[in-house]
Every structure is written in C-alpha cells, then in structure tokens.
KOLROTI-328517 format. One record per residue: x, y, z of N, C-alpha, C in turn. Coordinates in steps of 0.2 Angstrom, whole numbers, padded with zeros to 4 digits, always signed. Example, Ala and Ser with C-alpha at 12.3 -4.5 7.8 and 13.67 -1.06 7.14 Angstrom:
BEGIN
+0066-0028+0039+0062-0022+0039+0066-0016+0039/+0064-0011+0035+0068-0005+0036+0064+0000+0039/
***
This chain:
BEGIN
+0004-0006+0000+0000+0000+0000+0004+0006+0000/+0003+0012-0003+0007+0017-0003+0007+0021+0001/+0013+0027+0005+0010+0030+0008+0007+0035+0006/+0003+0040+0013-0001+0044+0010+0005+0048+0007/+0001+0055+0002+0006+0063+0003+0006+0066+0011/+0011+0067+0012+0009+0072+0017+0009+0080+0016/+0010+0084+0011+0010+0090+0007+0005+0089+0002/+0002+0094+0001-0004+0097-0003-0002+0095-0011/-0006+0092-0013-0002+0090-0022-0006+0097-0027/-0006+0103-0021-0006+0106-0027+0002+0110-0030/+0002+0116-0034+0007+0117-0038+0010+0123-0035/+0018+0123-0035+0022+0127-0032+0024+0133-0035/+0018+0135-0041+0021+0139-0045+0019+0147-0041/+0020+0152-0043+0019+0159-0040+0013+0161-0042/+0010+0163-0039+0002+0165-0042+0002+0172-0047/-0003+0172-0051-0004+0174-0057-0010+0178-0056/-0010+0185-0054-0016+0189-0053-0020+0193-0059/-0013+0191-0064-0016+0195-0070-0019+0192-0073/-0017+0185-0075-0022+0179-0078-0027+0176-0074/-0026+0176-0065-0034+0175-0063-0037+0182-0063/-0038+0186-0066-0040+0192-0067-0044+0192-0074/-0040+0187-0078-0042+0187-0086-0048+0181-0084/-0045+0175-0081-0051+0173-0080-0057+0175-0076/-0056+0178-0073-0063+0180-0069-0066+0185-0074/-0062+0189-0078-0066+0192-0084-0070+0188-0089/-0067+0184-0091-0069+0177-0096-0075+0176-0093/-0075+0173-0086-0083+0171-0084-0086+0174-0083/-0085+0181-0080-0091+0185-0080-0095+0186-0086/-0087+0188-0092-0092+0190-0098-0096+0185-0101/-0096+0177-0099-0101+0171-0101-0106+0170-0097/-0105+0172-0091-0111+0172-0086-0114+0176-0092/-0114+0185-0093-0117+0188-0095-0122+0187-0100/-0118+0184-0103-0123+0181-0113-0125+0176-0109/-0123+0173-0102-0129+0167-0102-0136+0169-0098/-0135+0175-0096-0140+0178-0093-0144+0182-0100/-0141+0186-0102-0144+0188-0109-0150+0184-0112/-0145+0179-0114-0149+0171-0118-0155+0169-0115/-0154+0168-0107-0160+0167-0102-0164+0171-0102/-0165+0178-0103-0170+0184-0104-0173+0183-0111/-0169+0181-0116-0173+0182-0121-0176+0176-0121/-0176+0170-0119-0181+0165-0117-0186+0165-0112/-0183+0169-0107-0192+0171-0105-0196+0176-0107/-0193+0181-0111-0196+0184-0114-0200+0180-0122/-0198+0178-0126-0202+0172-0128-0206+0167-0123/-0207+0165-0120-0211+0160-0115-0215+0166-0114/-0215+0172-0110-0219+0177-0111-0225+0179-0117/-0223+0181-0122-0225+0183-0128-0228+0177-0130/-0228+0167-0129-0231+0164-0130-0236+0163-0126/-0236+0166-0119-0243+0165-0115-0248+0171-0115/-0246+0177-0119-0249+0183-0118-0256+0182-0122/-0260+0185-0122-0264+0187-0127-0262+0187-0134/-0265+0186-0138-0262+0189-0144-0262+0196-0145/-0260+0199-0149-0260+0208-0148-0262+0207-0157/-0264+0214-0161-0263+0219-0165-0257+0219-0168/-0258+0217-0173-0250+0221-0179-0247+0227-0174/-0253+0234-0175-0250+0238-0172-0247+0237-0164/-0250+0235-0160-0245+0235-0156-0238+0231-0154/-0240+0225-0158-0235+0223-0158-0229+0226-0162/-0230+0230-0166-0225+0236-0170-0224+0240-0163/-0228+0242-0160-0225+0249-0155-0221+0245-0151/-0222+0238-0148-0218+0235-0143-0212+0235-0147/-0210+0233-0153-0204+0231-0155-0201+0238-0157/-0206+0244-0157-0200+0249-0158-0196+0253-0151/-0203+0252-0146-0200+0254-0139-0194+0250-0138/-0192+0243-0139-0188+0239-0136-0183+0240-0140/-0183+0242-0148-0176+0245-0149-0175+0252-0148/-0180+0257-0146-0178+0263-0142-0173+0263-0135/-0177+0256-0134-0173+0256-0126-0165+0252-0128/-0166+0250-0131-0159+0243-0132-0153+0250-0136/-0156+0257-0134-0150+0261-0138-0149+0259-0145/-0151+0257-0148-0152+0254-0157-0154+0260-0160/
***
C-alpha cells in the first residue's frame, strides 16, 4: 500500500493575478450572454402566453424595445 502525501499535491508555481484576473473576466463576460440568452427565453415564454396583440402593437412593442436597447 502506498504512503499517504503528506504536502498538498497542489502546484508550487507563484500565483498569477493578471491571468486569474483574465479569467474572472472570461466568466463574468459568459455568465453575462448566459443571462442575456435566459432573458430572451423568458421573454419568448412570455409573448407565448400573452394574449395575442394587434400588428400595431405589436409594431409599437418592438420599436419601444429598440428605443430602449439604444439601437
């Protein structure tokens, strides 16, 4: 049987603030598209439970929403 480690098998290299810095940028910025993506599926889930609407409002809703989207 082998013995155990007595020391931590992790790595003795010097830590990297700039690179955990890039990665914590990299996941936020994927959290964010994945929070995006989820908005725009409840927003569909939404719109399939509504009433149905009017051409015209359904024209007014999609111009408010590129009003708002800064578009």
């Amino acid at each position: 049987m082998p013995a155990m480690p007595t020391q931590p098998l992790t790595s003795h290299l010097a830590p990297d603030p700039l690179g955990d810095a890039r990665d914590l940028h990299a996941s936020i910025a994927a959290l964010r598209h994945l929070l995006m993506a989820q908005g725009r599926q409840f927003e569909a889930i939404e719109r399939r439970l509504s009433p149905a609407r009017s051409p015209a409002e359904t024209g007014a809703m999609r111009l408010r929403a590129l009003k708002a989207g800064g578009v």
